[in-house]
PDB file of N, CA, C and O in Angstrom:
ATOM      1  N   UNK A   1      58.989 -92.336 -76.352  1.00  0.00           N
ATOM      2  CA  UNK A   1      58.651 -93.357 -77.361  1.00  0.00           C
ATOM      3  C   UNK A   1      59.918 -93.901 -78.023  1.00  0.00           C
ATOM      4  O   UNK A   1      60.763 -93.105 -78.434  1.00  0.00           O
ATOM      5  N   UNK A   2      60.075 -95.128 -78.136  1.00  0.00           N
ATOM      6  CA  UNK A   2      61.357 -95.865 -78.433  1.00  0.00           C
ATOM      7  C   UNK A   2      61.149 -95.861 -80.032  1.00  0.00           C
ATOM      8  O   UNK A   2      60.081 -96.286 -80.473  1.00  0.00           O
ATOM      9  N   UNK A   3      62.187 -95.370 -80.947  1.00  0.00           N
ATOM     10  CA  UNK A   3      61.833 -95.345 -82.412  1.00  0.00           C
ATOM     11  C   UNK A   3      61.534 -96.154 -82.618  1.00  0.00           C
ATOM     12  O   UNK A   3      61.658 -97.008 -81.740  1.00  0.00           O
ATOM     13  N   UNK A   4      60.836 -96.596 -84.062  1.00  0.00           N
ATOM     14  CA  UNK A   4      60.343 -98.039 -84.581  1.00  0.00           C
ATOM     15  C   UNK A   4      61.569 -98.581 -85.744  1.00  0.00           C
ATOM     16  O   UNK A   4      62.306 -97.669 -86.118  1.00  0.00           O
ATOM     17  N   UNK A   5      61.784 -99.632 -86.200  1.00  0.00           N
ATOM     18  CA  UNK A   5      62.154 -99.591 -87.187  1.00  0.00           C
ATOM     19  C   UNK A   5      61.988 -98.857 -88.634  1.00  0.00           C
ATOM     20  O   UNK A   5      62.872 -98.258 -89.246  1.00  0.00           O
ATOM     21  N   UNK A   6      60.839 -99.025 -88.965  1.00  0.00           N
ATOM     22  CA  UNK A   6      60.556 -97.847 -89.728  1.00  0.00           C
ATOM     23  C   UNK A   6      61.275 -96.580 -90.167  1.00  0.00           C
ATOM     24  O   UNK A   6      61.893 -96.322 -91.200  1.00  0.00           O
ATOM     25  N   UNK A   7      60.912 -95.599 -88.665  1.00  0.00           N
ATOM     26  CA  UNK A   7      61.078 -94.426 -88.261  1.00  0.00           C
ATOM     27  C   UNK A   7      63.095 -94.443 -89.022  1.00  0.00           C
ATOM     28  O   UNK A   7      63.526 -93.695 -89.900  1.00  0.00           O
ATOM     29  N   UNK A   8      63.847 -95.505 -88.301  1.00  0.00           N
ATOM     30  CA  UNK A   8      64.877 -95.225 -88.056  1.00  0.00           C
ATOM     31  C   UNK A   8      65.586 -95.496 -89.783  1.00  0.00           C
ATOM     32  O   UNK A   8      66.639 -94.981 -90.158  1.00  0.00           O
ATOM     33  N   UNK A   9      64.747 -96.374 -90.601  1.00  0.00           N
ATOM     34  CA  UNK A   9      65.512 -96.745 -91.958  1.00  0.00           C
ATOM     35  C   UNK A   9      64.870 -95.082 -92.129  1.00  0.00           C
ATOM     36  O   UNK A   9      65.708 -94.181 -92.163  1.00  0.00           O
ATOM     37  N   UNK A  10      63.794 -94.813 -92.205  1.00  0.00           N
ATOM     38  CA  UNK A  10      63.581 -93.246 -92.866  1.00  0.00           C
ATOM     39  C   UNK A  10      64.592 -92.080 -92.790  1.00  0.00           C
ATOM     40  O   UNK A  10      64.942 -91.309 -93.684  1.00  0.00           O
ATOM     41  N   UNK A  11      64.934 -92.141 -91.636  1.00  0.00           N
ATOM     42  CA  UNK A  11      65.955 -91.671 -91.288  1.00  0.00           C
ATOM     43  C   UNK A  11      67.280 -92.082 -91.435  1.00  0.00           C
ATOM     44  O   UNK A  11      68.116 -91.216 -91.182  1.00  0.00           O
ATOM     45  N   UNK A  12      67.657 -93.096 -91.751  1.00  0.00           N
ATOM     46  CA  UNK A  12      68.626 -93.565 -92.246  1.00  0.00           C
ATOM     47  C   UNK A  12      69.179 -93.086 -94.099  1.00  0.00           C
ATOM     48  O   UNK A  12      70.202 -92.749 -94.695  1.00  0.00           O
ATOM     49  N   UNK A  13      67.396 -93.406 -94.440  1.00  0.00           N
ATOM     50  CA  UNK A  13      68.262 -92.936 -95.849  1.00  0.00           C
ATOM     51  C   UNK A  13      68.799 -91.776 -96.355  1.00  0.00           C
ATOM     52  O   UNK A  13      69.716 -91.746 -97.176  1.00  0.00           O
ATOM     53  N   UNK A  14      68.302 -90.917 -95.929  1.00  0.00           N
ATOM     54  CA  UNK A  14      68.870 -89.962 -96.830  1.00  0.00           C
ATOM     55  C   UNK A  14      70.328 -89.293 -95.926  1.00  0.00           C
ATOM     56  O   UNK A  14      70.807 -88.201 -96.232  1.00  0.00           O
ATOM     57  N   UNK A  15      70.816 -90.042 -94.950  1.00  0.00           N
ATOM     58  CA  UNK A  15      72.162 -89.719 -95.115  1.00  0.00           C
ATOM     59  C   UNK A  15      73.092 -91.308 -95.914  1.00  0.00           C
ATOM     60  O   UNK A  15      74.269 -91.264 -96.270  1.00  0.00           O
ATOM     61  N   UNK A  16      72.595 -92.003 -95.980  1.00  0.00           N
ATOM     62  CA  UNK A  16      73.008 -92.857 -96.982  1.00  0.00           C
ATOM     63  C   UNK A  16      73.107 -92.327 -98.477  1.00  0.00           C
ATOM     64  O   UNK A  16      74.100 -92.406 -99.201  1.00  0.00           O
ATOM     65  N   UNK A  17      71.797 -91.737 -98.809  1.00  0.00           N
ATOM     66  CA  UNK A  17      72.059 -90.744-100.454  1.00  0.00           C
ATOM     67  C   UNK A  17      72.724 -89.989-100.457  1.00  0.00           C
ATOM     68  O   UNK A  17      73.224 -89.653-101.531  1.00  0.00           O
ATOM     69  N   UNK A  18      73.023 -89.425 -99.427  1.00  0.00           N
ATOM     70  CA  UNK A  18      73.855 -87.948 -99.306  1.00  0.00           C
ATOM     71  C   UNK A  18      75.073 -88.480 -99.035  1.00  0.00           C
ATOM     72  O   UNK A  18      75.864 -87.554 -99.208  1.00  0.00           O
ATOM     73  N   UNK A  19      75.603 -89.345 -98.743  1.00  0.00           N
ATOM     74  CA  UNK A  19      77.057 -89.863 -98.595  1.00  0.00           C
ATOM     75  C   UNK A  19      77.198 -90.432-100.279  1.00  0.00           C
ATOM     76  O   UNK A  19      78.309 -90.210-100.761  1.00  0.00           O
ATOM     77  N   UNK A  20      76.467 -90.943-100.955  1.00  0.00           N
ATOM     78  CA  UNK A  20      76.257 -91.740-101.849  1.00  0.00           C
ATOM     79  C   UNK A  20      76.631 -91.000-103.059  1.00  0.00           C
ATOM     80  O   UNK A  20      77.377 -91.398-103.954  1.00  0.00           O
ATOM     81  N   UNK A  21      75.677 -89.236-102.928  1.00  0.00           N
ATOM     82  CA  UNK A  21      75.715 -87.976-103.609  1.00  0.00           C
ATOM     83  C   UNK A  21      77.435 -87.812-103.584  1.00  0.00           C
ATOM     84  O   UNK A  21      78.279 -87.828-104.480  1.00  0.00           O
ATOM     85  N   UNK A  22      77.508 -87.650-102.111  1.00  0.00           N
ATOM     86  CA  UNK A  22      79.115 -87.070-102.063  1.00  0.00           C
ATOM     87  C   UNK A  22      80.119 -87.612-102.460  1.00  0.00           C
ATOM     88  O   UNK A  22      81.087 -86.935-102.805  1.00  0.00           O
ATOM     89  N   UNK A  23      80.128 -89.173-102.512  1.00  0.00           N
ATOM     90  CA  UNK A  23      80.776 -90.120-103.195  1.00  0.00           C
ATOM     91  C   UNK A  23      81.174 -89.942-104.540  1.00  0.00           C
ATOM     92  O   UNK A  23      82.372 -89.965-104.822  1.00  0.00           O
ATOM     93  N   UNK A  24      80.228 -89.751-105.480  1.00  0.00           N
ATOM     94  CA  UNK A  24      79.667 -89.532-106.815  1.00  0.00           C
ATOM     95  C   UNK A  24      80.857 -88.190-107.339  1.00  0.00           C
ATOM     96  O   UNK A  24      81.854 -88.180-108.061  1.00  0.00           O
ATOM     97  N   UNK A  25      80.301 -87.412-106.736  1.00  0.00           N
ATOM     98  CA  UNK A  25      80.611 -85.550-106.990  1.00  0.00           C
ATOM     99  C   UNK A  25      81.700 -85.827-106.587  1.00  0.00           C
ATOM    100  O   UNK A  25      82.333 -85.077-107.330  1.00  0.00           O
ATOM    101  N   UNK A  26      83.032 -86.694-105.528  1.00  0.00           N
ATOM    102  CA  UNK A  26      84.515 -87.026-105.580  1.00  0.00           C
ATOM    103  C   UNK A  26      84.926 -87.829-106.752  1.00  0.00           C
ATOM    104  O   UNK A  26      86.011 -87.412-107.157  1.00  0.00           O
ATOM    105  N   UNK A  27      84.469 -88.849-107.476  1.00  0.00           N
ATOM    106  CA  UNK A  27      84.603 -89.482-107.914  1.00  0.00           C
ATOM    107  C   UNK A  27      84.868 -88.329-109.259  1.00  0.00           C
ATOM    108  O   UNK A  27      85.988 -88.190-109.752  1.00  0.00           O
ATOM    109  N   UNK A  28      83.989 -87.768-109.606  1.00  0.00           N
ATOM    110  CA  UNK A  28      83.856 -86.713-110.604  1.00  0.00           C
ATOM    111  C   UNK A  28      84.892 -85.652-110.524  1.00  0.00           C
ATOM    112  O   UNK A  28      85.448 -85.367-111.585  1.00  0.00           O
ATOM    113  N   UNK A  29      85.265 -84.984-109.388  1.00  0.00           N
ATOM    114  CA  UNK A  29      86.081 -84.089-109.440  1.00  0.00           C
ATOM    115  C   UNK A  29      87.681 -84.788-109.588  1.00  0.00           C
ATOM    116  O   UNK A  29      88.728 -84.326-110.042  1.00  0.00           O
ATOM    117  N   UNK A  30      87.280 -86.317-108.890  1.00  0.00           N
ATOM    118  CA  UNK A  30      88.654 -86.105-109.601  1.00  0.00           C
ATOM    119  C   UNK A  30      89.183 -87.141-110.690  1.00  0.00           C
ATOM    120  O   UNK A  30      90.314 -87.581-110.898  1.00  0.00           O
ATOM    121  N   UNK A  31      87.816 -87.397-111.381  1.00  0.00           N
ATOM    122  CA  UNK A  31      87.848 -87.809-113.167  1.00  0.00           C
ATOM    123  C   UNK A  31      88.275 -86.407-114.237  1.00  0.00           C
ATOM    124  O   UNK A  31      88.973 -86.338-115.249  1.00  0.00           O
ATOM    125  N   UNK A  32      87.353 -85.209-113.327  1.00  0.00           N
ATOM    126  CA  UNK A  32      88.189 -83.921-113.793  1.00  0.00           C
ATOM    127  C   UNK A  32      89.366 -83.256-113.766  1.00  0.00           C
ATOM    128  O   UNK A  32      89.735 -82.471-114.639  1.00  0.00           O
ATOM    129  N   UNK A  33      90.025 -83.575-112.694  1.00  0.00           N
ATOM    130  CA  UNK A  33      91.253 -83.324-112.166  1.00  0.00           C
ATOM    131  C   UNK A  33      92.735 -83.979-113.499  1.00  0.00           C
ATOM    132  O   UNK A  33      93.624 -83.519-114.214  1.00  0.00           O
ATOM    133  N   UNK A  34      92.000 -85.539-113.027  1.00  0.00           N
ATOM    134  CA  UNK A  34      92.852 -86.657-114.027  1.00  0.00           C
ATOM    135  C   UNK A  34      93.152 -86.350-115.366  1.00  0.00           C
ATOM    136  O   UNK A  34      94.157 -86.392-116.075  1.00  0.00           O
ATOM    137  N   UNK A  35      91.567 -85.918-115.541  1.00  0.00           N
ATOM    138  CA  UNK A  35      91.318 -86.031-117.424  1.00  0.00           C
ATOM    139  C   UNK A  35      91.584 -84.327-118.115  1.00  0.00           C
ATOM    140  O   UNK A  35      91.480 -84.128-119.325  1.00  0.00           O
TER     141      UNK A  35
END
């Protein structure tokens, strides 16, 4: 079965949040680092 679109944004997002997460939590460590 060939994925659907659907299927594939579902799957898409949550490594988009999780890059998004990890983004965040760098951004932070090194506002902590700085400050």
């Amino acid at each position: 079965m060939p994925p659907t679109p659907t299927s594939q944004k579902r799957h898409r997002s949550p490594h988009l949040q999780g890059c998004r997460i990890q983004t965040h939590m760098n951004t932070h460590v090194l506002q902590i680092t700085f400050f």
